[in-house]
C-alpha positions as CSV (number, residue, x, y, z in Angstrom):
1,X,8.5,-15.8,8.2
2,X,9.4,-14.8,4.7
3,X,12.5,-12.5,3.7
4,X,11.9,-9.8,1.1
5,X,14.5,-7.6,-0.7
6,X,13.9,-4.3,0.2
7,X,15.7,-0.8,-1.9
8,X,18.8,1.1,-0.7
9,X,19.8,4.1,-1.0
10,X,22.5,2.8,-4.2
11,X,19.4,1.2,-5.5
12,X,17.7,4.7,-5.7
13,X,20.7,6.3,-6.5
14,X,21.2,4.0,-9.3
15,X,17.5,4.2,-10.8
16,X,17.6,8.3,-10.3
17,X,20.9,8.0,-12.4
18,X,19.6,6.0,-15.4
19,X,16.3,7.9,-15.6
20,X,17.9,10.8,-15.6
21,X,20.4,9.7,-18.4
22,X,17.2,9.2,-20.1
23,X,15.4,11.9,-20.2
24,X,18.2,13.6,-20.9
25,X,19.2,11.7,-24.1
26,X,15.8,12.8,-25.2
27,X,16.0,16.2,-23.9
28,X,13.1,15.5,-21.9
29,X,12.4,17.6,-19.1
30,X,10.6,15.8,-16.2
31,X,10.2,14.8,-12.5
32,X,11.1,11.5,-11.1
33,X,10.0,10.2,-7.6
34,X,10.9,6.9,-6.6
35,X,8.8,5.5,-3.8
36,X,9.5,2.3,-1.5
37,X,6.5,-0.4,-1.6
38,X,4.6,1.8,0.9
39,X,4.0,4.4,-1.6
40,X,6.6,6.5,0.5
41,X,8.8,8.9,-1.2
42,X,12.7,7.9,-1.5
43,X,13.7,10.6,-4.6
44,X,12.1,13.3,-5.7
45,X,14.1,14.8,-9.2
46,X,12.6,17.8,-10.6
47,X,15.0,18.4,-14.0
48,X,15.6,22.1,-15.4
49,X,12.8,22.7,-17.8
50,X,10.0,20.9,-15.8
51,X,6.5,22.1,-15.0
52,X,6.0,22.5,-11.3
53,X,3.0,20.4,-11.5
54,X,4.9,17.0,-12.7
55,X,6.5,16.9,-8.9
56,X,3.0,16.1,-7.7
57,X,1.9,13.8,-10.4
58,X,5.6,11.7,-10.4
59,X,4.9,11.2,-7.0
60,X,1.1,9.9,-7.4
61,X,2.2,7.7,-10.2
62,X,4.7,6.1,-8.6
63,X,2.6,6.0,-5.3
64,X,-0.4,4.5,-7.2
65,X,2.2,1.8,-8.8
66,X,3.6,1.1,-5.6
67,X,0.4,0.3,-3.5
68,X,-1.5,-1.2,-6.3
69,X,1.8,-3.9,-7.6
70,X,1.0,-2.8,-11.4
71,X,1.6,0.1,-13.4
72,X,-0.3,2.8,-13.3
73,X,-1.4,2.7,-16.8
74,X,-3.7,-0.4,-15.9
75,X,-6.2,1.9,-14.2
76,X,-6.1,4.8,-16.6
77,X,-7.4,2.2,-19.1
78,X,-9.9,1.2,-16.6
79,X,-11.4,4.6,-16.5
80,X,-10.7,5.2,-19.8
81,X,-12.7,2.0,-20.5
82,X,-16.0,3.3,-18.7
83,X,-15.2,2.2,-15.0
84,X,-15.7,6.0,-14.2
85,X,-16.2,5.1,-10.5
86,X,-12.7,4.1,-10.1
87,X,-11.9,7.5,-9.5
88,X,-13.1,7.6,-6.8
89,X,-10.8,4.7,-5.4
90,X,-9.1,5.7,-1.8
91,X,-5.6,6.9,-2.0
92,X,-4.9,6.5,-5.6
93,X,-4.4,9.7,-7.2
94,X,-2.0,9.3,-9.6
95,X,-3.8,7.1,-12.4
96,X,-2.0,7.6,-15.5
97,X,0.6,6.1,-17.5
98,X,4.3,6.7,-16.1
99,X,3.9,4.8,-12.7
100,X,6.2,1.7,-12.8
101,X,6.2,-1.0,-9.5
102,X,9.6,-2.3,-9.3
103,X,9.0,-6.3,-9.0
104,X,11.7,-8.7,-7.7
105,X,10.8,-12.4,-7.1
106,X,7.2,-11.4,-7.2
107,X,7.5,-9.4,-4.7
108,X,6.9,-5.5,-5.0
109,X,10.0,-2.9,-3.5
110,X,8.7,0.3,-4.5
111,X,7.9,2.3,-8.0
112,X,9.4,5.0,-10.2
113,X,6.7,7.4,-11.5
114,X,7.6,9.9,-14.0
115,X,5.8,12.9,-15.5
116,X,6.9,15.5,-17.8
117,X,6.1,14.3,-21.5
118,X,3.8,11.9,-22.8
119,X,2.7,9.8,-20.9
120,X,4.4,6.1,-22.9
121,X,7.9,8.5,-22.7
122,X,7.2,9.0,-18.7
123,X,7.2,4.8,-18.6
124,X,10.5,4.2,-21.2
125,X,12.3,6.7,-18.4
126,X,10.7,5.0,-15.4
127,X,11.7,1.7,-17.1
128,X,15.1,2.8,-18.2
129,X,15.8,3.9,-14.4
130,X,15.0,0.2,-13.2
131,X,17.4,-1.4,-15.9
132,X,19.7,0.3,-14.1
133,X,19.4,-2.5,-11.1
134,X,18.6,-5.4,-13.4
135,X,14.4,-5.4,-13.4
């Protein structure tokens, strides 16, 4: 039987923190979810100034990154490259860049998925959130 590093609740804590810090920084207004390696939702962060929509698309980001182990950028350029079908993949909704998996010894713990601005800014917060723990 293996052992697998799983995320606390100072993990999330920690990753909410820095993404926040982020955003903020670059007076970004956005949502963060973080989710654990079931696509389940641990945070959800809606700052002042955010759509209402981007706490439904942070969460499918995050949730996409999470079951698929990759970020969710790979399949927006997937179906941006002509694989329309892909949309129509089960239980992936969120398909567009700003989903992050958090990886640790090759092994998946859960995601950050941000939405708010572009999409390449919704993946430095999501990244910057995950420095926060060393990944």
């Amino acid at each position: 039987m293996k052992t697998k590093a799983t995320l606390e609740l100072a993990d999330v804590k920690a990753i909410a923190a820095a993404a926040e810090a982020e955003a903020l920084k670059n007076n970004w207004a956005v949502t963060i979810a973080i989710v654990d390696d079931g696509g389940h939702l641990l945070w959800l962060q809606r700052l002042d100034g955010a759509a209402a929509i981007s706490a439904h698309i942070a969460p499918a980001k995050a949730h996409t990154a999470a079951l698929g182990r990759r970020e969710s950028k790979v399949y927006e350029d997937v179906i941006n490259g002509g694989r329309y079908s892909f949309l129509s993949a089960p239980a992936l909704q969120g398909m567009l860049e700003g989903g992050v998996p958090i990886l640790k010894d090759g092994q998946c713990l859960g995601a950050v998925g941000v939405s708010g601005v572009k999409s390449s800014e919704d993946a430095q917060i999501a990244r910057a959130g995950m420095a926060a723990i060393g990944l």
